[in-house]
BAMARLUM-250604 format. One record per residue (C-alpha): residue number from 0; residue in three letters; x, y, z. Coordinates in Angstrom, 1 decimal. Example, Ala and Ser with C-alpha at 12.3 -4.5 7.8 and 13.67 -1.06 7.14 Angstrom:
2
<n: 0, res: ALA, c1: 12.3, c2: -4.5, c3: 7.8>
<n: 1, res: SER, c1: 13.7, c2: -1.1, c3: 7.1>
END
This chain:
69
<n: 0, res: UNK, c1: 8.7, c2: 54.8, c3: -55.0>
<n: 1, res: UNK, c1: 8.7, c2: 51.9, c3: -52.6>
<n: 2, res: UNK, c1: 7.0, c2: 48.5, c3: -53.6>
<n: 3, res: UNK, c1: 7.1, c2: 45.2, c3: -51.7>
<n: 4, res: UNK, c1: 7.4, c2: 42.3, c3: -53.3>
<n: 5, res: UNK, c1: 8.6, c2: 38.6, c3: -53.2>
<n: 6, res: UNK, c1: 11.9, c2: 36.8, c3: -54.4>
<n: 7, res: UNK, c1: 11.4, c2: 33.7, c3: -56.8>
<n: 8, res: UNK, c1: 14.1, c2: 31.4, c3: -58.0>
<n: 9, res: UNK, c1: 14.3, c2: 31.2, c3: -62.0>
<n: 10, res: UNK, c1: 16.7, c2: 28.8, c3: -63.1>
<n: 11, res: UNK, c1: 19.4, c2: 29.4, c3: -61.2>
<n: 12, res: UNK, c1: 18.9, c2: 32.7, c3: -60.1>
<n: 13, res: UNK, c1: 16.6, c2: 34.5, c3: -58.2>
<n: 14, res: UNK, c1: 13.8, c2: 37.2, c3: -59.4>
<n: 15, res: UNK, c1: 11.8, c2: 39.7, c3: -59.1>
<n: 16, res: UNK, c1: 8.4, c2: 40.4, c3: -60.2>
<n: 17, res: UNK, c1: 7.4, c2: 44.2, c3: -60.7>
<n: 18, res: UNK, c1: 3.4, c2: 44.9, c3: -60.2>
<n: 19, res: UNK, c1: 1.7, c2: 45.5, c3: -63.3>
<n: 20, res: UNK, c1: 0.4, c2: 48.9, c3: -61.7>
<n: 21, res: UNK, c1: 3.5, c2: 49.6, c3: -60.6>
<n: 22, res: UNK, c1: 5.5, c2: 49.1, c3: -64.1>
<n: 23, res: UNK, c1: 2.5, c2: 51.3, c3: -65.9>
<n: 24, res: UNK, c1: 2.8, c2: 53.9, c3: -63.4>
<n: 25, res: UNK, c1: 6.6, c2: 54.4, c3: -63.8>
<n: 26, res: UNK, c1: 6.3, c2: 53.7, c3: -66.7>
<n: 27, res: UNK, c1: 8.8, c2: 50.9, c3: -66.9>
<n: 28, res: UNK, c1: 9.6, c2: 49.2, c3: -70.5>
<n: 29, res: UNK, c1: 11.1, c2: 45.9, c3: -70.9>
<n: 30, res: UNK, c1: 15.3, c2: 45.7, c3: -71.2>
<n: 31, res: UNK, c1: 14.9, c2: 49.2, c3: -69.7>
<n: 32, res: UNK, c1: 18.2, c2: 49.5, c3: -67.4>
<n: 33, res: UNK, c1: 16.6, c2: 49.9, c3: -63.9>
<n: 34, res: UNK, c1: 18.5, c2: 50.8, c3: -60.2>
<n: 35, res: UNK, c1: 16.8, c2: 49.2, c3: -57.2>
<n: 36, res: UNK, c1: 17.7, c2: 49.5, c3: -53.5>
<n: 37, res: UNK, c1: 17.1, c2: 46.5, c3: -51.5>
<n: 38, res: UNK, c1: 16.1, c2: 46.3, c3: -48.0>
<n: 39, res: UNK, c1: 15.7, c2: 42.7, c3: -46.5>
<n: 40, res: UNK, c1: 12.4, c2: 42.9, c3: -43.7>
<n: 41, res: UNK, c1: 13.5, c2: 41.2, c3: -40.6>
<n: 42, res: UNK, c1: 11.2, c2: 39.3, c3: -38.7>
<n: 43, res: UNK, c1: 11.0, c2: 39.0, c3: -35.0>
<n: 44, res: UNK, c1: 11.4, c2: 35.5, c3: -34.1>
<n: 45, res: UNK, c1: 15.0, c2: 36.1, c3: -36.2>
<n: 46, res: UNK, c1: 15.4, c2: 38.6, c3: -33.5>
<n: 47, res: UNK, c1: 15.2, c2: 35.6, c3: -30.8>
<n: 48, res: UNK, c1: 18.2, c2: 34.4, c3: -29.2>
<n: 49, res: UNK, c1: 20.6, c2: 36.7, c3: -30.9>
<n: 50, res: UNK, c1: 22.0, c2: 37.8, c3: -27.1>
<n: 51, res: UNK, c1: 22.6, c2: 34.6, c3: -25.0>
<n: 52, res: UNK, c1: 24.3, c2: 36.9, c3: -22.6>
<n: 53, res: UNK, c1: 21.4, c2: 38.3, c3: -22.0>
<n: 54, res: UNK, c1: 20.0, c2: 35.9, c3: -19.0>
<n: 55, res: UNK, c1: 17.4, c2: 38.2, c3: -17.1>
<n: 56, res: UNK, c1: 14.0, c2: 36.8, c3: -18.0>
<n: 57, res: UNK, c1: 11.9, c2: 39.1, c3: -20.2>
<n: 58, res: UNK, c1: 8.9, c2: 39.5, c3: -17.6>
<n: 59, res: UNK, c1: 11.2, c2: 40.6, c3: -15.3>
<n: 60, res: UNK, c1: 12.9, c2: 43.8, c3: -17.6>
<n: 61, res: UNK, c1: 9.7, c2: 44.6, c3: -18.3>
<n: 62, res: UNK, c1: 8.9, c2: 44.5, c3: -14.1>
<n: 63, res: UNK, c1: 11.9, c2: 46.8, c3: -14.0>
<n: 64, res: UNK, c1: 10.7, c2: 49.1, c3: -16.2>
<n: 65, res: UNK, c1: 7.6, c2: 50.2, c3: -15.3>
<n: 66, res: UNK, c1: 8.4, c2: 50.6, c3: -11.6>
<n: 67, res: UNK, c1: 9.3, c2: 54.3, c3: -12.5>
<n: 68, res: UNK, c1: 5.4, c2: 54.7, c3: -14.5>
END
């Protein structure tokens, strides 16, 4: 099952707070050993400016492609 959710510091850590639905559902106890598989979500604007080499304007890749439509 896949659940998004939102990292928290506590103390000196960070955490992770399971829905309530979620926990009753899989039935999830407390000190109950668990294995979870993260998955960061990037966002766009990190996406922005990762290829400087790339200096032909945006408009104009998009001109390029649609000539072909």
């Amino acid at each position: 099952m896949e659940i998004e959710c939102t990292a928290r510091k506590v103390g000196n850590s960070i955490g992770i707070i399971l829905p309530k639905g979620f926990v009753i559902k899989e039935g999830i106890k407390p000190s109950q050993n668990l294995r979870i598989e993260i998955k960061k979500q990037i966002k766009v604007k990190d996406v922005f400016g990762l290829f400087p080499e790339w200096k032909t304007p945006t408009q104009k890749l998009k001109d390029e492609a649609r000539k072909g439509w």
